[in-house]
C-alpha positions in Angstrom: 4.7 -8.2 45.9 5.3 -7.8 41.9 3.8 -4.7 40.7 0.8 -4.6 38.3 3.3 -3.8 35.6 5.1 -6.9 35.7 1.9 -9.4 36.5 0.5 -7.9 33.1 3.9 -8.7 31.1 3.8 -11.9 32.6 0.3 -12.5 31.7 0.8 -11.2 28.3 3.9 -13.5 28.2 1.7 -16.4 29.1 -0.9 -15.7 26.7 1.7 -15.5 23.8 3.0 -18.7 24.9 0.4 -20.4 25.1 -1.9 -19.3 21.9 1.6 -19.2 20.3 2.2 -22.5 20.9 -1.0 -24.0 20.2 -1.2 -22.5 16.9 3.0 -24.1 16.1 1.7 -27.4 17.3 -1.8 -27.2 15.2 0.2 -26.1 12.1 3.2 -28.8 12.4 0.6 -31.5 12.6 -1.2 -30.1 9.3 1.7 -29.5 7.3 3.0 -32.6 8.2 -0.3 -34.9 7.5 -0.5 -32.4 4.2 3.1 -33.4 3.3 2.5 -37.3 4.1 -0.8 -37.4 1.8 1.4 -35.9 -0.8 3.6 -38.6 -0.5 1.2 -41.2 0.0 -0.6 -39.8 -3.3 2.9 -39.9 -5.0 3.5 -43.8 -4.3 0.2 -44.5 -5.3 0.5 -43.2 -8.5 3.6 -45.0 -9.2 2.4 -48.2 -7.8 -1.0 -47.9 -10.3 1.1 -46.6 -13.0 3.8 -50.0 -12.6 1.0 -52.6 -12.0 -1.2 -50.9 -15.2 1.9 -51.1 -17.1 2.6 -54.5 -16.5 -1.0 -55.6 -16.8 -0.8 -54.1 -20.2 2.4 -55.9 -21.2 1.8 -59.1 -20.3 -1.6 -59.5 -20.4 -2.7 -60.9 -16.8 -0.9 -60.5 -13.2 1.1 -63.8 -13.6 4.8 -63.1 -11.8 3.5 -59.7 -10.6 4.9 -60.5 -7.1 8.1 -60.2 -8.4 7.7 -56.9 -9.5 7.6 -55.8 -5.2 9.1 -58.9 -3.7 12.7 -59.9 -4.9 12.4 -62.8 -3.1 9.4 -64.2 -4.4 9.2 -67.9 -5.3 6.9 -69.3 -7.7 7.4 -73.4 -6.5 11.2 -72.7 -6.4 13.9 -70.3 -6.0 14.1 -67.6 -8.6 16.1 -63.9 -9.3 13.4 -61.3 -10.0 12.1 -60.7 -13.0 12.2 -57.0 -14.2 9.4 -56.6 -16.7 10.3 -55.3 -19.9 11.0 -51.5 -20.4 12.0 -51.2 -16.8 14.9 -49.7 -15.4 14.5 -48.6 -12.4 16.3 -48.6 -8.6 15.3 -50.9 -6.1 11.4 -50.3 -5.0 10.3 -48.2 -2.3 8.6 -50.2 0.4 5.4 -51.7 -0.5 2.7 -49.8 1.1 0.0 -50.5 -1.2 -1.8 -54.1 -1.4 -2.6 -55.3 -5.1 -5.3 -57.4 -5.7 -7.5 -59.1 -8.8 -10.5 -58.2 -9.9 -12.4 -60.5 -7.4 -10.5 -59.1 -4.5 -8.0 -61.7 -3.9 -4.6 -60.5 -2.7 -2.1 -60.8 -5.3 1.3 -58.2 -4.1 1.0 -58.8 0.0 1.8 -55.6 2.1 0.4 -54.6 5.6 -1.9 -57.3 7.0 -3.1 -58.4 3.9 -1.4 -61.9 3.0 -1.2 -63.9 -0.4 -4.4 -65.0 -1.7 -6.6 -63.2 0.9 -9.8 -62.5 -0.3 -10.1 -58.7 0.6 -14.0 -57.5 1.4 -16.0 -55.4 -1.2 -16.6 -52.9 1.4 -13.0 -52.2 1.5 -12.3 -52.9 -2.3 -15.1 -49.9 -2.9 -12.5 -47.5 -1.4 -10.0 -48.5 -3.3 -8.7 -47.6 -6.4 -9.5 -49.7 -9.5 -6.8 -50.7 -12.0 -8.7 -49.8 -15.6 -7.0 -51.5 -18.9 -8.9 -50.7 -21.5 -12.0 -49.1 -19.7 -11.9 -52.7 -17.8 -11.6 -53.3 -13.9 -8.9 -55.9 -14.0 -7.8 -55.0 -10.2 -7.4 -53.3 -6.9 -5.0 -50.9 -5.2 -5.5 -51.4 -1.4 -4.4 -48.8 0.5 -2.7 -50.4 3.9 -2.3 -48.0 6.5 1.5 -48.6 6.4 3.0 -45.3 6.9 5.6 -44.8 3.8 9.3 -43.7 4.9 10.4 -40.4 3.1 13.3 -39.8 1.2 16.4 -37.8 1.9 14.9 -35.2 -0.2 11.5 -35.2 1.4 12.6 -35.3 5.1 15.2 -33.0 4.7 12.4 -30.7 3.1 10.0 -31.5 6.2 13.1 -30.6 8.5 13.8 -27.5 7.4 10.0 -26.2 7.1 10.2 -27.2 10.9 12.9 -25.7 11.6 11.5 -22.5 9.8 7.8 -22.7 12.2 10.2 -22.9 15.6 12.6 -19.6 14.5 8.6 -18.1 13.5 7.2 -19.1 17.2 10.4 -17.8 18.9 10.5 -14.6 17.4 6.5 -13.9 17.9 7.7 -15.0 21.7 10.0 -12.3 21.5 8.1 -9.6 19.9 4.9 -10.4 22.3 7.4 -10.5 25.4 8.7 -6.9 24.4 4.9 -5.4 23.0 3.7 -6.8 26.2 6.4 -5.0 28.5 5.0 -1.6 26.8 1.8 -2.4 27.2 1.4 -3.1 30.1 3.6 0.2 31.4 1.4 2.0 29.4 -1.8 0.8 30.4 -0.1 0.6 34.6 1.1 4.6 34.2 -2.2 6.4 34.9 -2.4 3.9 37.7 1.3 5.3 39.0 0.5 8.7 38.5 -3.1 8.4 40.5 -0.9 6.9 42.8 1.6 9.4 43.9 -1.3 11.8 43.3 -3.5 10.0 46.6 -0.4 9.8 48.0 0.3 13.5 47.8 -3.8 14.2 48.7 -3.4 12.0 51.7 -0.5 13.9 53.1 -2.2 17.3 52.8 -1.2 18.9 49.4 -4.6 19.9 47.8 -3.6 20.9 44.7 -3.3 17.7 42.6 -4.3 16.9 38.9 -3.1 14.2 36.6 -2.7 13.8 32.7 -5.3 12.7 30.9 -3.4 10.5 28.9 -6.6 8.3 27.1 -10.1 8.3 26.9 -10.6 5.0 27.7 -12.0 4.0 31.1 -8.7 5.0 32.8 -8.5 8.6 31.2 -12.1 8.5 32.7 -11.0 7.6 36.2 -8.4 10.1 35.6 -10.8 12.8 34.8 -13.4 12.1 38.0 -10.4 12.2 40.1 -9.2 15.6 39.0 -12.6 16.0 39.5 -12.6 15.1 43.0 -9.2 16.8 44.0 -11.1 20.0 42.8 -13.4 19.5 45.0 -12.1 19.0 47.8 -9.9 21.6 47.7 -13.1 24.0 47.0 -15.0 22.1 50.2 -11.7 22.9 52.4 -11.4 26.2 51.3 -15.3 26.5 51.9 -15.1 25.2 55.1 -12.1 27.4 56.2 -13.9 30.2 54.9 -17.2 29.2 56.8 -15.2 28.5 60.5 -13.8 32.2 59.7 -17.5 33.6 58.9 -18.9 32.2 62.1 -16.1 33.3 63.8 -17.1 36.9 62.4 -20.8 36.6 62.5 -20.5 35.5 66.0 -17.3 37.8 67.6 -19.5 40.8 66.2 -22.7 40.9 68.1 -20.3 39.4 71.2 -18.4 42.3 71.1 -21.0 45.0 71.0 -22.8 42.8 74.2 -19.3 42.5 76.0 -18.7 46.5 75.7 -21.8 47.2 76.6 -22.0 45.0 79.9 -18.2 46.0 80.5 -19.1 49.8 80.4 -22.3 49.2 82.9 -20.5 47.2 84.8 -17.7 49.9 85.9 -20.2 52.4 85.4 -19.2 54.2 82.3 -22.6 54.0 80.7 -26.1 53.5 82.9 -28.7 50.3 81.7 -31.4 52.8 79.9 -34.3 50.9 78.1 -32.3 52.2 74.4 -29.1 50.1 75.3 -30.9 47.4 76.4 -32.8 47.2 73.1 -29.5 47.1 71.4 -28.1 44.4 73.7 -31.0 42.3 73.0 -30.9 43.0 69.6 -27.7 41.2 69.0 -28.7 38.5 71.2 -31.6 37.7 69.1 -29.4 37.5 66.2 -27.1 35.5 67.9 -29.7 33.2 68.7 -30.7 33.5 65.4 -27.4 32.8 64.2 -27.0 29.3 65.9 -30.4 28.3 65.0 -29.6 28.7 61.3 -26.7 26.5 62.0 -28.2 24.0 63.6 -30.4 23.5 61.0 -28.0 23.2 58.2 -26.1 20.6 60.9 -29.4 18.4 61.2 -29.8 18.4 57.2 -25.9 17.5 56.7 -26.5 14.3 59.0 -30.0 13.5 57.7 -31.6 14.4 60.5 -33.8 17.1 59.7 -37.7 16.4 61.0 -40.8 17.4 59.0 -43.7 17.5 60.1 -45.7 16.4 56.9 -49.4 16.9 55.8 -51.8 18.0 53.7 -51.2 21.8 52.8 -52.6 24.1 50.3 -50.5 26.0 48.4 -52.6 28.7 47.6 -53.4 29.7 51.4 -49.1 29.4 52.3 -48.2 31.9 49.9 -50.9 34.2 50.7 -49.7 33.4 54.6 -46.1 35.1 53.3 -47.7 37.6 51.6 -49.3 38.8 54.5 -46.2 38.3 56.6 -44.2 40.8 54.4 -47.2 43.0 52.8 -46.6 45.8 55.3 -42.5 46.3 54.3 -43.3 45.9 50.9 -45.8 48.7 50.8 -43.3 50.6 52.7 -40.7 49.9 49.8 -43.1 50.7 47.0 -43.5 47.6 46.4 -46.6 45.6 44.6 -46.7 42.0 47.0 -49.0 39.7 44.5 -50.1 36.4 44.9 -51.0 33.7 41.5 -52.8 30.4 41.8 -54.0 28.0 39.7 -58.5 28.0 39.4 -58.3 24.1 41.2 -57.0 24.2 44.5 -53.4 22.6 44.9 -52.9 20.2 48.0 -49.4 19.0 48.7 -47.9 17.1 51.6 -45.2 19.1 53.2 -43.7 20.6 56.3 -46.3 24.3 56.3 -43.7 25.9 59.1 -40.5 24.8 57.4 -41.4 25.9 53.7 -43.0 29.1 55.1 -39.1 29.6 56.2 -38.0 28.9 53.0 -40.6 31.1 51.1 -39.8 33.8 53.7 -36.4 33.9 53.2 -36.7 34.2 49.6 -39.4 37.0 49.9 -37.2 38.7 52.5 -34.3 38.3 49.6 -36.6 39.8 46.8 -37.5 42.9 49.0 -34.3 43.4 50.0 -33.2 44.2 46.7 -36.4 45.8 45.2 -37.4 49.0 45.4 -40.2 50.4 43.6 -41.0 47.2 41.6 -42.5 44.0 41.7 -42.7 40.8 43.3 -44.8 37.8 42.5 -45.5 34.9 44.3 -47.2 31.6 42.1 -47.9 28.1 42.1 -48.8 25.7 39.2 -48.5 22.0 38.5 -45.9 21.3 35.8 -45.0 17.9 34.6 -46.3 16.0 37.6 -44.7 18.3 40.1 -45.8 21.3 42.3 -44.0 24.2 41.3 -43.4 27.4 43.1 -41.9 30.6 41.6 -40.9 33.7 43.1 -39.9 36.2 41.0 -39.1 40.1 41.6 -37.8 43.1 39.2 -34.8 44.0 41.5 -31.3 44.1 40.7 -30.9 40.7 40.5 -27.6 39.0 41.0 -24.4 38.8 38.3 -23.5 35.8 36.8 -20.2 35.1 38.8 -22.5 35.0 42.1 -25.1 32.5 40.7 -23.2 28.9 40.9 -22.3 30.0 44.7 -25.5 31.5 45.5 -26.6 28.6 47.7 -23.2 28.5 49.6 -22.9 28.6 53.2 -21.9 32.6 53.9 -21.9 33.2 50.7 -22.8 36.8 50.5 -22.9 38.6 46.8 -23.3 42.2 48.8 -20.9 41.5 51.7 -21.4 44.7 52.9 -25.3 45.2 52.5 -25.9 41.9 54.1 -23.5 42.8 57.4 -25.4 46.3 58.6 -28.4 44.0 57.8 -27.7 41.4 60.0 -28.3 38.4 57.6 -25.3 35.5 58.1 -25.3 34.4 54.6 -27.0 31.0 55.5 -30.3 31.6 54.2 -30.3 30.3 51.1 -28.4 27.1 51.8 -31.0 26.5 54.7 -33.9 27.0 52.3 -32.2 24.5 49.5 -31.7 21.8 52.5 -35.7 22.1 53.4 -36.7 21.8 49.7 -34.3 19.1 49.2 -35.2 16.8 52.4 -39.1 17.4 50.9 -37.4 15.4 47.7 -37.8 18.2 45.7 -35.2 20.8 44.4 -34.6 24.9 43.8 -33.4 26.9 41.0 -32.5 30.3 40.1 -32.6 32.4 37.4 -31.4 36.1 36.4 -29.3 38.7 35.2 -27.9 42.0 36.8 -30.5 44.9 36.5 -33.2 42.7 35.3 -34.8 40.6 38.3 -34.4 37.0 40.0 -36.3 34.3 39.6 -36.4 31.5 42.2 -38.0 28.0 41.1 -39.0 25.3 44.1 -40.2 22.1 42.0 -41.3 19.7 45.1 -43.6 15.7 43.9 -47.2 16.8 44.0 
């Protein structure tokens, strides 16, 4: 198979041709009708100017045959007569039809013959012979193609000549314009190429030139783009396989020690140890829950149980959930609606996750301050806000904040027990409710997360 390269030179090639030739053909044919009306226009002049002339001199057309037609025989054989003050070669051939005034055909040439009466309709294209401001004849144009000269065709021949060495050497230049071209227009192609080629075998790291910004530079740009990526969703998942590896080998551990040392007798099953063995089940289960979760929202999957809710009433239900450990923080727990009541269809159990999460977040990085819970319709949509006066979170942490694992206090989060999955569960339930979530903040001054869901 030819590669794209050399299909476009070929195509460019066949374009040039074509257009190229077209455009030789078009302008031989013009130049060459030009140069035959010139010609034409030439003879007929001469032929006005000799039968004027000799009108003039002799006072009618009598013997004007002989003028043309050597031959000519007026009842017998005669040698022409050359009117007087004429010296000239032998005449061109006779392409022009001269007639009198009433039309009839006096010098045959064509298909006219002698004495023919030629029609007016024709004689009103025709040129009239004047002699002293008076029509005293016709010049009939035949048709009759005249023959050019030495001079003349050579001229024509060489002007040819001049348009084919003109169409070969465009063919030439388009041939060699069309060869760069067409490896410049086919080398972002090559590159994106052996770039795939390179992504399909493994090697992550790839990124061609931008080399235009035309709609290949553009295809260039979306697949550095891509290749970026991916190689942040491998290294994500990597990371991720190794968190649940962690999150999971942890609580395993402490269970496996535990049931090893009852086992041989080491340690006895009090009610204290038991706790603590439960504990880390819990969060075990808790653990694969979370990820199940996220698993049903990747595949579209994820079920919600929709209807009518008030707003209002779930975010005092939080409220109440976390008043007690935010009084024990020193923290103020306050609720904000709207005077009219705002009803929404949603999933109550799944968004009181996601607004417990986020309150669970707030506390536990507040102390002594403030967090506020409110709901208002802006712009057509439902919007929910909570907002605390904690430490809030630095600016390299907020584009990954909603990252699977993604911890910004790795170790705060571990001897809390939270996986790093909360967030990214909470931003599949908003999302699969066709709404989205924000945040905003700064370190030392508070975050502010924004749920905007169709009202």
């Amino acid at each position: 198979m030819k590669s794209i390269s050399t299909k476009l030179t070929l195509a460019f090639l066949a374009v040039s041709l074509i257009v190229i030739g077209l455009a030789a053909f078009f302008t031989w044919r013009a130049t060459t009708q030009a140069f035959e009306t010139v010609v034409v226009e030439r003879i007929r002049t001469d032929f006005l100017t000799k039968v004027t002339a000799y009108y003039e001199e002799n006072g009618s057309w009598q013997g004007i045959p002989r003028l043309f037609i050597p031959a000519a025989q007026d009842g017998q054989d005669q040698k022409p007569q050359q009117p007087r003050n004429q010296n000239q070669a032998a005449p061109s051939p006779i392409v022009f039809t001269l007639t009198d005034e009433r039309g009839e055909v006096l010098v045959p040439a064509g298909e006219y013959r002698p004495k023919e009466i030629v029609s007016q309709a024709v004689l009103a294209e025709s040129t009239p012979v004047l002699v002293d401001g008076m029509t005293v004849g016709y010049v009939v144009q035949t048709g009759k193609i005249p023959e050019l000269s030495a001079v003349e065709q050579g001229y024509l021949d060489r002007t040819n000549q001049a348009l084919l060495f003109a169409s070969v050497i465009a063919i030439l230049i388009a041939l060699v314009l069309g060869g760069l071209l067409a490896r410049s227009l086919t080398r972002p192609i090559r590159d994106l190429t052996e770039a795939t080629h390179a992504l399909a075998e493994g090697n992550l790291a790839q990124e061609v030139p931008v080399r235009s910004q035309d709609e290949l530079g553009e295809l260039s740009v979306a697949f550095n783009q891509m290749a970026a990526d991916l190689g942040r969703a491998t290294q994500a998942r990597r990371q991720m396989t190794a968190d649940i590896a962690h999150d999971l080998g942890t609580p395993l551990t402490v269970l496996g020690g535990y049931l090893e040392a009852i086992q041989e007798g080491v340690l006895k099953a009090t009610p204290e140890r038991i706790d603590v063995m439960h504990t880390e089940v819990v969060h075990l289960q808790r653990l694969v829950q979370d990820l199940r979760t996220l698993s049903l929202a990747d595949a579209g999957q994820m079920s919600l149980n929709r209807h009518q809710v008030d707003v209002g009433a779930l975010l005092r239900r939080v409220a109440a959930t976390y008043q007690l450990r935010a009084e024990n923080q020193d923290v103020v727990l306050s609720v904000e609606t709207g005077s009219a009541p705002l009803s929404i269809q949603m999933d109550e159990d799944r968004m009181a996750q996601v607004l417990g999460n986020l309150v669970s977040n707030a506390l536990r990085y507040t102390t002594q301050g403030a967090i506020n819970l409110r709901a208002s319709v802006v712009g057509g949509q439902a919007l929910i806000v909570v907002a605390d006066t904690g430490t809030g979170i630095e600016e390299k942490d907020l584009s990954r904040i909603f990252e699977r694992f993604y911890r910004a206090d790795q170790a705060r989060n571990l001897q809390s027990g939270e996986s790093g999955l909360g967030l990214a569960i909470a931003r599949s339930i908003v999302e699969a409710h066709g709404g989205t979530i924000s945040v905003e903040s700064e370190g030392g001054r508070g975050t502010s997360f924004e749920i905007r869901l169709p009202a």
